[in-house]
C-alpha positions in Angstrom: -5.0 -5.7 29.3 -8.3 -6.1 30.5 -7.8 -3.3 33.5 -6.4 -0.8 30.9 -9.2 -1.7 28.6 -11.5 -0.6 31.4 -9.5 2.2 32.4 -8.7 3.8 29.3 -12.0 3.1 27.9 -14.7 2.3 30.1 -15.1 -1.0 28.9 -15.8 -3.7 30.9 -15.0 -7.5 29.4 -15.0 -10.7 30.9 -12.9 -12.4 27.5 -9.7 -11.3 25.5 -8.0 -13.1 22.8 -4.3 -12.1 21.8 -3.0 -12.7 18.2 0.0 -11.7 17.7 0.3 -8.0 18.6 -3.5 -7.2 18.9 -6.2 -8.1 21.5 -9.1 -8.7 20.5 -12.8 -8.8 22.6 -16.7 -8.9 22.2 -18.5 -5.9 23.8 -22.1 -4.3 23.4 -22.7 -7.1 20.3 -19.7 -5.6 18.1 -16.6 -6.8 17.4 -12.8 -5.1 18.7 -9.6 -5.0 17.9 -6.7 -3.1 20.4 -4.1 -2.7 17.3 -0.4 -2.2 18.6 0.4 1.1 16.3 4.1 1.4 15.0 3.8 4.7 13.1 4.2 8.5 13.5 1.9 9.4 16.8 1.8 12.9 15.3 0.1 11.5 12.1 -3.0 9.7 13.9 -5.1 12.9 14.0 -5.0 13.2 10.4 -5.9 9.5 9.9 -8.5 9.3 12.5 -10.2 12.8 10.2 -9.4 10.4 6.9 -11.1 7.8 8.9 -14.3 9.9 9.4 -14.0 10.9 5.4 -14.1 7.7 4.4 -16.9 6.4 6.9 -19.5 9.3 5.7 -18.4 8.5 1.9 -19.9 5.2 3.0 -16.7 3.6 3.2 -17.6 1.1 6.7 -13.4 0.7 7.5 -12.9 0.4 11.2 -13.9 2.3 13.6 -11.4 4.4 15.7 -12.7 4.4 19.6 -11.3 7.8 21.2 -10.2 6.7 24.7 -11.1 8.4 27.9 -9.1 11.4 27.2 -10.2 11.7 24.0 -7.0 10.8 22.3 -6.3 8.2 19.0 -3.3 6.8 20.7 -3.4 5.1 24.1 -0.3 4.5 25.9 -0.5 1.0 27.7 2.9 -0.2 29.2 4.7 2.3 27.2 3.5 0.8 23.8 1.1 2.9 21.8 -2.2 0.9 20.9 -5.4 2.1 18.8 -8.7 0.4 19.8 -11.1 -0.3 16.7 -14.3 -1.2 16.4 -14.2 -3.7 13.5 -16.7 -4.7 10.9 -14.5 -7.2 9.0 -11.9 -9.7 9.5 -10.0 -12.8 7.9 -11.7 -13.3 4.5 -9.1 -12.4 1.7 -9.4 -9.0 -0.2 -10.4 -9.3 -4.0 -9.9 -6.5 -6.1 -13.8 -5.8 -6.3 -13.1 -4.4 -2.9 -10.6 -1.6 -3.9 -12.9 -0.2 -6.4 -14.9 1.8 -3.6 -12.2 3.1 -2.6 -11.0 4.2 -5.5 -14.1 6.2 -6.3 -13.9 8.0 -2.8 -12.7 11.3 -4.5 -10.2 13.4 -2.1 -9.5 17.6 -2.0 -8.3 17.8 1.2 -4.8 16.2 1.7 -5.2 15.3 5.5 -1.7 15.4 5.9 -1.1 12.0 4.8 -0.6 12.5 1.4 2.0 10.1 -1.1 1.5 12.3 -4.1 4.8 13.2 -4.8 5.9 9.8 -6.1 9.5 11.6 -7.7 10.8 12.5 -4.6 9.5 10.0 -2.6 11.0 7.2 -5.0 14.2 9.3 -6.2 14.8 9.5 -2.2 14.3 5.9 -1.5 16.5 4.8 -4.4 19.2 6.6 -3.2 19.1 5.5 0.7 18.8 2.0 -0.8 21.9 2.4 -2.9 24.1 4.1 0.1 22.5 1.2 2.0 23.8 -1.5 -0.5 27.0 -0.2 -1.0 27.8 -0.3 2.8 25.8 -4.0 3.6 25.8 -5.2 0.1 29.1 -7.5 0.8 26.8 -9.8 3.7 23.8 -10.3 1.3 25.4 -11.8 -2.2 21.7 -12.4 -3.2 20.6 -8.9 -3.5 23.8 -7.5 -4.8 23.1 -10.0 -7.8 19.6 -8.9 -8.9 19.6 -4.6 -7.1 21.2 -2.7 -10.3 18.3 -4.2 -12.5 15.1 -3.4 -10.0 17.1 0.2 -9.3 16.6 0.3 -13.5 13.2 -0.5 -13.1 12.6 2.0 -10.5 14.5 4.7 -12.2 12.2 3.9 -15.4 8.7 4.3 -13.7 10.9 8.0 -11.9 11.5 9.2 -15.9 7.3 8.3 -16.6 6.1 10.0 -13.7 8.5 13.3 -14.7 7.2 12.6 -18.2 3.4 12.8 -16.8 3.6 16.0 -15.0 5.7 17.8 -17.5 2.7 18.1 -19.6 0.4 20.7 -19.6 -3.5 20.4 -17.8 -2.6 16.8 -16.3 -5.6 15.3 -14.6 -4.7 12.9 -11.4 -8.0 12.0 -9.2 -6.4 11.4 -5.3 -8.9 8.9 -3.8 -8.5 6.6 -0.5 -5.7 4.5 -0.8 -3.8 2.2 1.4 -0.1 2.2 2.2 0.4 -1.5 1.2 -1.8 -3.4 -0.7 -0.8 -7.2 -0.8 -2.4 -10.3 -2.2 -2.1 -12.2 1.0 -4.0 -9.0 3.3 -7.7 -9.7 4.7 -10.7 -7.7 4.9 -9.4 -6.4 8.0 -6.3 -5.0 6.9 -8.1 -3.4 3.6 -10.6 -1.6 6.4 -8.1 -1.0 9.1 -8.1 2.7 9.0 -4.2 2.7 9.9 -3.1 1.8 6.5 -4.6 4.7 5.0 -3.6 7.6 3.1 -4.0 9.9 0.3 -2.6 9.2 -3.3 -3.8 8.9 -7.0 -6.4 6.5 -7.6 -4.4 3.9 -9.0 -1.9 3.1 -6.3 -4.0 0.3 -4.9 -4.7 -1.0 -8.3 -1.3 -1.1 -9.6 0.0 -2.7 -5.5 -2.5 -5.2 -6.0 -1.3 -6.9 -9.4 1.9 -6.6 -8.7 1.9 -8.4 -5.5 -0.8 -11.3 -6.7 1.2 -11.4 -9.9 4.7 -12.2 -7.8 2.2 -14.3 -5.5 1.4 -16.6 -8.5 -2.3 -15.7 -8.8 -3.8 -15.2 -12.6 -4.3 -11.5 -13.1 -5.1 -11.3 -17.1 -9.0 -10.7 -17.0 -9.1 -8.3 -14.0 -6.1 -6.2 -15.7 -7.4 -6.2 -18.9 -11.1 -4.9 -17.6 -9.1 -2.7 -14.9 -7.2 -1.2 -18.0 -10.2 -1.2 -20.6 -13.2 -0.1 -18.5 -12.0 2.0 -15.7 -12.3 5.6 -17.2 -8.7 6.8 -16.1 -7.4 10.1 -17.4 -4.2 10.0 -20.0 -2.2 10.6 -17.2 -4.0 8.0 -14.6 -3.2 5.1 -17.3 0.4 6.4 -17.6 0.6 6.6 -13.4 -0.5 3.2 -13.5 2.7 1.8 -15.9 4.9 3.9 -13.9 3.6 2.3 -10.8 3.6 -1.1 -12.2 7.0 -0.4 -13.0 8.5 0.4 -9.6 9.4 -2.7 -7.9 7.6 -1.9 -4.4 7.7 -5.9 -4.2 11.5 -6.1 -4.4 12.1 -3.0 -2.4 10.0 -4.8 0.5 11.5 -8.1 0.6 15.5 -6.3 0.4 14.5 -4.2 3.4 13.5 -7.4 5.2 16.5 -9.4 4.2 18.5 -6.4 5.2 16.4 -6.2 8.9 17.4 -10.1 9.4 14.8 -11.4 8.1 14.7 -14.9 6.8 13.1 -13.6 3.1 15.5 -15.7 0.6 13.2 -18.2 -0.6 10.4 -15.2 -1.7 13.6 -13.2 -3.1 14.1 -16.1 -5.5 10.5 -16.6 -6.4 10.6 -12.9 -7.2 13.9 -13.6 -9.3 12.7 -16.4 -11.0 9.3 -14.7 -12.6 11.2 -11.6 -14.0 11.2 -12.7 -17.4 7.5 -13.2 -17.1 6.6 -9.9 -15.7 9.0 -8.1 -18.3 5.9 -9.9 -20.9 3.2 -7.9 -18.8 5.2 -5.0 -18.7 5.5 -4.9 -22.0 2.0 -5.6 -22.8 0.7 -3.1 -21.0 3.0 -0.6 -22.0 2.1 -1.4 -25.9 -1.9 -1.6 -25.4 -1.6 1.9 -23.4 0.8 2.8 -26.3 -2.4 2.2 -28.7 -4.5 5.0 -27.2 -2.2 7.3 -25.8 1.0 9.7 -26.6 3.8 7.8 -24.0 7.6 8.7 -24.5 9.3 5.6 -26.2 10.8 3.2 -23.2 13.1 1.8 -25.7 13.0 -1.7 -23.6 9.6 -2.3 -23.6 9.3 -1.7 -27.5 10.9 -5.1 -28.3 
């Protein structure tokens, strides 16, 4: 790795350290990371320009080194890696450290943008129900529990419709990341990879969800998140509709279903339904104080 690293990048380095499936290396008095990249090759362009957005917003996420052909991607052994220049590392994110993010207003679209949350959920609803229906017979433990997280998917589907039926709907898009979990670092938050475009509070409404299931107390950050944020109508509503789809769930299932040993973090999720019905339902009914929401007739009780 060190001769590619010198060849691709004219980078000389007497140490390398391998974790996993990046490489990481001291050079010039800065820190690097060669990051094994698993996603669309045709999509790097636009994240390496989101990159750039988000470093001139002030934004310091990980710096994208162009290699010698002044290309994103560098093929090493037929593998496709990203080298980084990287400002942060293993200290765990807090959710003080999303709110820059969030405030990194977006026009352009870059070409990574998850806007269109009905088609993007309505279409992974449906693969996951063709998928069940055909593998569902081998995993007993998701057939049990899939019809009531497809409800609560198909819930948060009939909110979002609800949102952009109306007229004049305001929906900030900021810097978001594709998963937001309460286990990631620093360095995941800044790795420029995970990046894309969406409304402001997907990496809010990721982050309770997954410290919520992860056992962590989220009352006081929720209630200031909900009560001094300045969201829009439709923001707030975006919010319970993302709260509402079971991204958790739907991640775990796809690993069980990949062979992944994911049982005992399927029944943790089980086991606290109950308790997150409470915070659905008492978000729903403090949103429901201040703002006109169609009646979800099982959140009412």
């Amino acid at each position: 790795m060190k001769n590619a690293i010198n060849y691709f990048y004219n980078i000389v380095i007497e140490n390398i350290y391998q974790n996993g499936k990046m490489f990481y290396f001291d050079y010039g008095g800065y820190n690097y990371a060669l990051v094994m990249y698993k996603g669309e090759i045709a999509l790097l362009n636009n994240i390496y320009n989101l990159h750039l957005e988000a470093l001139k917003n002030g934004i310091y996420v990980h710096q994208i080194i162009l290699n010698k052909d002044n290309q994103v991607a560098t093929l090493i052994s037929g593998t496709p890696y990203v080298l980084m220049r990287i400002f942060y590392d293993k200290e765990k994110i807090t959710f003080d450290k999303l709110i820059p993010f969030m405030n990194i207003f977006l026009k352009e679209n870059f070409n990574i943008n998850r806007t269109d949350w009905e088609t993007l959920w309505s279409s992974k609803i449906d693969y996951l129900e063709y998928e069940i229906s055909q593998l569902g017979s081998k995993h007993p433990e998701i057939r049990e529990t899939f019809s009531y997280f497809i409800g609560l998917g198909e819930t948060g589907i009939q909110l979002v419709n609800t949102v952009f039926n109306e007229k004049n709907v305001t929906a900030l898009k900021s810097l978001c990341h594709d998963r937001i979990k309460s286990s990631d670092s620093l360095f995941d938050l800044y790795n420029p990879l995970n990046l894309v475009v969406d409304y402001r509070v997907r990496d809010a409404a990721e982050y309770f969800k997954y410290c919520f299931f992860a056992g962590n107390n989220i009352d006081e950050e929720l209630y200031n998140f909900l009560n001094y944020s300045n969201l829009t109508t439709a923001e707030y509503l975006l919010f319970l509709a993302r709260m509402l789809y079971p991204t958790y769930y739907f991640d775990i299932y796809e690993a069980i279903i990949n062979g992944e040993d994911k049982k005992e973090e399927l029944k943790k999720i089980i086991n606290k339904i109950d308790d997150y019905e409470v915070l659905l339902k008492k978000i729903y009914k403090l949103l429901k104080r201040q703002f006109p929401i169609i009646p979800i007739e099982w959140l009412e009780s």
